[in-house]
C-alpha positions as CSV (number, residue, x, y, z in Angstrom):
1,X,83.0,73.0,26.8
2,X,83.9,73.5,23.3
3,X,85.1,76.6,21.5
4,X,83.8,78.2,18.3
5,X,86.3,79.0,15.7
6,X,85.2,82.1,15.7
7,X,86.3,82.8,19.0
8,X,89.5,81.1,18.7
9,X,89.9,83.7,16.0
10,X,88.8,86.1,17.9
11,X,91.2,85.0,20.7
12,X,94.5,84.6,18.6
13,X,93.3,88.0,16.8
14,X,93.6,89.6,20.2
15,X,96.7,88.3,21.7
16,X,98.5,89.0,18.3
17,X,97.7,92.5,18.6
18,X,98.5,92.3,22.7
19,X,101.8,90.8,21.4
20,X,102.6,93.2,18.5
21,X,101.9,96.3,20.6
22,X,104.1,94.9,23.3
23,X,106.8,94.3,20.5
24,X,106.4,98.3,19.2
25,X,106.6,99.7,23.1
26,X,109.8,97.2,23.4
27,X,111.1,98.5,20.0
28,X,110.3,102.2,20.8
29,X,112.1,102.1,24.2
30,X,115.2,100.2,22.7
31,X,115.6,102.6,20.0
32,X,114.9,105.6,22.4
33,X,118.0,103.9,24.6
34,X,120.3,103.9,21.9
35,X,119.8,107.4,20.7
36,X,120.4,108.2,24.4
37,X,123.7,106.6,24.6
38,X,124.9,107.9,20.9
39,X,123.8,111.3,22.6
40,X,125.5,110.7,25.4
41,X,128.7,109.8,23.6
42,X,128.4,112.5,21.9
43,X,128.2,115.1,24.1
44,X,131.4,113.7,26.2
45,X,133.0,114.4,22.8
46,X,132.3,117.8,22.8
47,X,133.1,118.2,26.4
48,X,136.7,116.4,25.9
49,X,137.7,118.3,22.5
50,X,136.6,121.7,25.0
51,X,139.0,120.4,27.6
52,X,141.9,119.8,24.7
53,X,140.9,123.6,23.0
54,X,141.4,124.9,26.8
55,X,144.8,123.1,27.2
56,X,146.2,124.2,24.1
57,X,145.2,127.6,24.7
58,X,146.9,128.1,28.3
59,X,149.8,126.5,25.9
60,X,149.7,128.6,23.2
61,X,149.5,132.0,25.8
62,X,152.7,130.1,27.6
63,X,154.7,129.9,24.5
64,X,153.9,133.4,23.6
65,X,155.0,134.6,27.0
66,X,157.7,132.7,26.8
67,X,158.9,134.2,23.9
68,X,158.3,137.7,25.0
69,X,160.5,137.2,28.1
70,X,163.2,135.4,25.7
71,X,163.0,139.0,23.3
72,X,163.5,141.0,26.7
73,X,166.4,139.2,27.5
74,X,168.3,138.9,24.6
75,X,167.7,142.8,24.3
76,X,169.0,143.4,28.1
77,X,172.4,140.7,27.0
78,X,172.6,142.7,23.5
79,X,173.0,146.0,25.4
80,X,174.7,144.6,28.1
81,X,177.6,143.1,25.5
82,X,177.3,146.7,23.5
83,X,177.8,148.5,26.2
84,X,175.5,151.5,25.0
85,X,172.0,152.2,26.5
86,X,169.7,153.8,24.3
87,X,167.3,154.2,26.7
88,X,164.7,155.8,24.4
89,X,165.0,153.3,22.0
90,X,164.4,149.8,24.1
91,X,161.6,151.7,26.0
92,X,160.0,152.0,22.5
93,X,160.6,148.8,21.6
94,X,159.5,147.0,25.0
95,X,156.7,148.9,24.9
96,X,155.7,147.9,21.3
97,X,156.5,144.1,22.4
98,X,154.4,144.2,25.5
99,X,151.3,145.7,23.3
100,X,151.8,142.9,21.0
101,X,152.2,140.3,23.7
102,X,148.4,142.1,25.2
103,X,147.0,141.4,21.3
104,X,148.1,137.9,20.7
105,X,147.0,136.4,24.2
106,X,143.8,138.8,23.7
107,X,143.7,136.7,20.2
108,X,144.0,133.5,21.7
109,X,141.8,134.3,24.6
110,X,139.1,135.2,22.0
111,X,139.4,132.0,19.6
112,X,139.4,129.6,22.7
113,X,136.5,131.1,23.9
114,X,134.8,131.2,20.2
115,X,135.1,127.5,20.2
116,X,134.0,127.3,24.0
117,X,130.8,129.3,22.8
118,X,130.4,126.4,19.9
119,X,130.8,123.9,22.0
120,X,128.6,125.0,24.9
121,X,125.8,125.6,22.0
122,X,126.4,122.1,20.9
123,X,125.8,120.7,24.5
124,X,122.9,122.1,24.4
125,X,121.7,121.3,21.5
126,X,122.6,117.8,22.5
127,X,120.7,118.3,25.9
128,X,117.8,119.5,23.9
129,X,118.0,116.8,21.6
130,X,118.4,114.2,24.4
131,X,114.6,115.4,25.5
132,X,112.9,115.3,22.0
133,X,114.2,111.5,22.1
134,X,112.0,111.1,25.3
135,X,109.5,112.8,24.0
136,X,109.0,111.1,20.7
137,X,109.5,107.6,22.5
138,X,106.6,108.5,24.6
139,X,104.4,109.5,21.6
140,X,105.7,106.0,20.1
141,X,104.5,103.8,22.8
142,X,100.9,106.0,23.4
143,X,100.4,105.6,19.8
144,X,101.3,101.9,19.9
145,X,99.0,101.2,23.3
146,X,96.0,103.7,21.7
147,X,96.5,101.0,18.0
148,X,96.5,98.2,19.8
149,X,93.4,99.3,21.9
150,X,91.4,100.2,18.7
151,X,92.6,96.5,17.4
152,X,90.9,95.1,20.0
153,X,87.7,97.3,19.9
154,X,88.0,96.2,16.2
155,X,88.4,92.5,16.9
156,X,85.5,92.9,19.8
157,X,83.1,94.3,17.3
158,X,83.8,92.2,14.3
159,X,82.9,88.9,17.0
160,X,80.0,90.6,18.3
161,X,78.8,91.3,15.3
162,X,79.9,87.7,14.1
163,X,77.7,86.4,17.2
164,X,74.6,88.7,16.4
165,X,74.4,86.3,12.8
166,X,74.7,83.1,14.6
């Protein structure tokens, strides 16, 4: 049994495009992966500079605590080595020093949690992002499959018609 050059054509024609939509559903998937993984990478970024941003804010409130309770008691050892009491005049001042201490850990409270905010919104746009990679690779390989099929149809047709002139 011999075969035609014209179907050997036809033959090689087909398993080229086979092979080259195989290559573009290989390629769509690889690139999809890696997109994945730089996502991925990505978003443990995010959630590690969060974790630093929260440490250093429970530091920073510490510190300022810290030196709130160091003013208080070098006021209590300055009256103590005076030996007057102005009563008044430290209840005016701790007052004043605890309202401040209240505004700056408010202030640090509020610019840890602006970056949280940030951050949360870029995990989510990561997430987001993560699932248009999918989605795209998906559209990549059905376009590939739905080329190759009209290749073939194309191939299939040109023989046929190749076959009708014979």
């Amino acid at each position: 049994m011999c075969i035609s050059l014209a179907t050997a054509a036809a033959i090689t024609a087909a398993a080229a495009t086979v092979t080259g939509t195989a290559v573009s559903i290989g390629s769509a998937k690889a690139n999809a992966a890696q997109q994945r993984i730089q996502l991925d990478l990505q978003k443990k970024q995010i959630q590690e500079e969060r974790e630093v941003a929260r440490v250093q804010a429970a530091e920073a409130e510490a510190m300022r605590v810290s030196d709130y309770e160091q003013w208080k008691a070098s006021q209590v050892a300055m009256e103590a080595a005076t030996g007057t009491r102005s009563e008044s005049f430290l209840q005016g001042m701790d007052a004043a020093s605890r309202k401040a201490l209240a505004l700056d850990l408010s202030n640090i409270r509020s610019g840890y949690l602006t970056g949280d905010v940030a951050a949360m919104r870029g995990i989510r746009v990561n997430r987001m992002s993560r699932q248009a990679v999918g989605i795209a690779s998906t559209y990549q390989q059905i376009g590939a499959i739905a080329s190759g099929i009209g290749s073939l149809g194309s191939i299939g047709q040109q023989y046929a018609q190749y076959k009708k002139g014979t």
